[in-house]
C-alpha positions as CSV (number, residue, x, y, z in Angstrom):
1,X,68.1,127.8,72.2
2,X,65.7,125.4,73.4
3,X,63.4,124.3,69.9
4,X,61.0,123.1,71.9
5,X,60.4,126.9,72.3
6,X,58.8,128.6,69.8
7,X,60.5,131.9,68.6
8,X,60.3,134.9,66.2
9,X,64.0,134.3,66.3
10,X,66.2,132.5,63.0
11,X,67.9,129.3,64.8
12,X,71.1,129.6,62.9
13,X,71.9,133.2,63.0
14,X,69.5,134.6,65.8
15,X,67.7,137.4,63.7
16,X,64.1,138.6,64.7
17,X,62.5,137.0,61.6
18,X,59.7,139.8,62.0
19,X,61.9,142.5,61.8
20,X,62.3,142.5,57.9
21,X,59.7,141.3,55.9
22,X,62.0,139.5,53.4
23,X,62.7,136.8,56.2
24,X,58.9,136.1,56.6
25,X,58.4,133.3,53.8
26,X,57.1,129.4,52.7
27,X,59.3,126.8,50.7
28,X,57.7,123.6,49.9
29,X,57.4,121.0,52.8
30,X,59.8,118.2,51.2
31,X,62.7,121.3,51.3
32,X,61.9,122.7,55.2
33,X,61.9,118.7,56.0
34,X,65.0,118.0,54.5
35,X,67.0,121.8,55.4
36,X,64.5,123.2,57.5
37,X,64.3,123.6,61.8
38,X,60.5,122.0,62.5
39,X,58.9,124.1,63.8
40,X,61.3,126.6,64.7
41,X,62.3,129.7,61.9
42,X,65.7,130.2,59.9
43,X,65.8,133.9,58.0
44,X,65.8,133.7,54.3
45,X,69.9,134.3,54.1
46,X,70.1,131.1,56.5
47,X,67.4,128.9,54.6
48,X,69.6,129.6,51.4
49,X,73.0,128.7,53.5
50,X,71.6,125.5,54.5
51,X,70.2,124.8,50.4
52,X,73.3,126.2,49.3
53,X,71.7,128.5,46.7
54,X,69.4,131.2,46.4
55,X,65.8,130.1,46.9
56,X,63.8,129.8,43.2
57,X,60.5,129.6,42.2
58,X,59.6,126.2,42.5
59,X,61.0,126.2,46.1
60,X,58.2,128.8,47.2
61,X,54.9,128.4,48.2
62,X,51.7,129.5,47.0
63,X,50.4,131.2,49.9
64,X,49.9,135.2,50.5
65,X,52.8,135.1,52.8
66,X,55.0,134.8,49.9
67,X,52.8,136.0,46.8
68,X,51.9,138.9,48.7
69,X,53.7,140.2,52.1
70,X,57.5,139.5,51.1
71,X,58.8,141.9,48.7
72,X,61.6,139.1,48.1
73,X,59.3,136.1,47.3
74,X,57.0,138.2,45.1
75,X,60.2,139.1,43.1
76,X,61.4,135.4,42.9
77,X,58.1,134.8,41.9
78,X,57.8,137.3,39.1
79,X,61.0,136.1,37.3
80,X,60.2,134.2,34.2
């Protein structure tokens, strides 16, 4: 795939990233730098490949698209 092309699609594995709201999410900019794609999309299962562990708290966001719209986010967020 071509990442000059924009694409609903995960980079690593290929997934429609709208298909399942759990893959729609924000980690911090430093992180999606460091393990992310630019401006291309990697599914949550593929973001937490590349970190090597499951995404946490302070990795997210505060934005609606993860306090909000992803059931998986909001639950990461709610843990104490």
């Amino acid at each position: 795939m071509d990442l000059g092309e924009l694409s609903n699609c995960c980079i690593d594995c290929d997934k429609d990233i709208y298909q399942n709201p759990k893959d729609y999410y924000m980690i911090r900019n430093d992180l999606w730098k460091k393990y992310g794609v630019g401006k291309g999309m990697l599914c949550i299962e593929c973001i937490e490949k590349r970190l090597g562990r499951k995404i946490c708290k302070e990795d997210l966001t505060d934005c609606l698209v993860n306090t909000i719209f992803n059931p998986y986010t909001i639950m990461i967020l709610s843990e104490k």
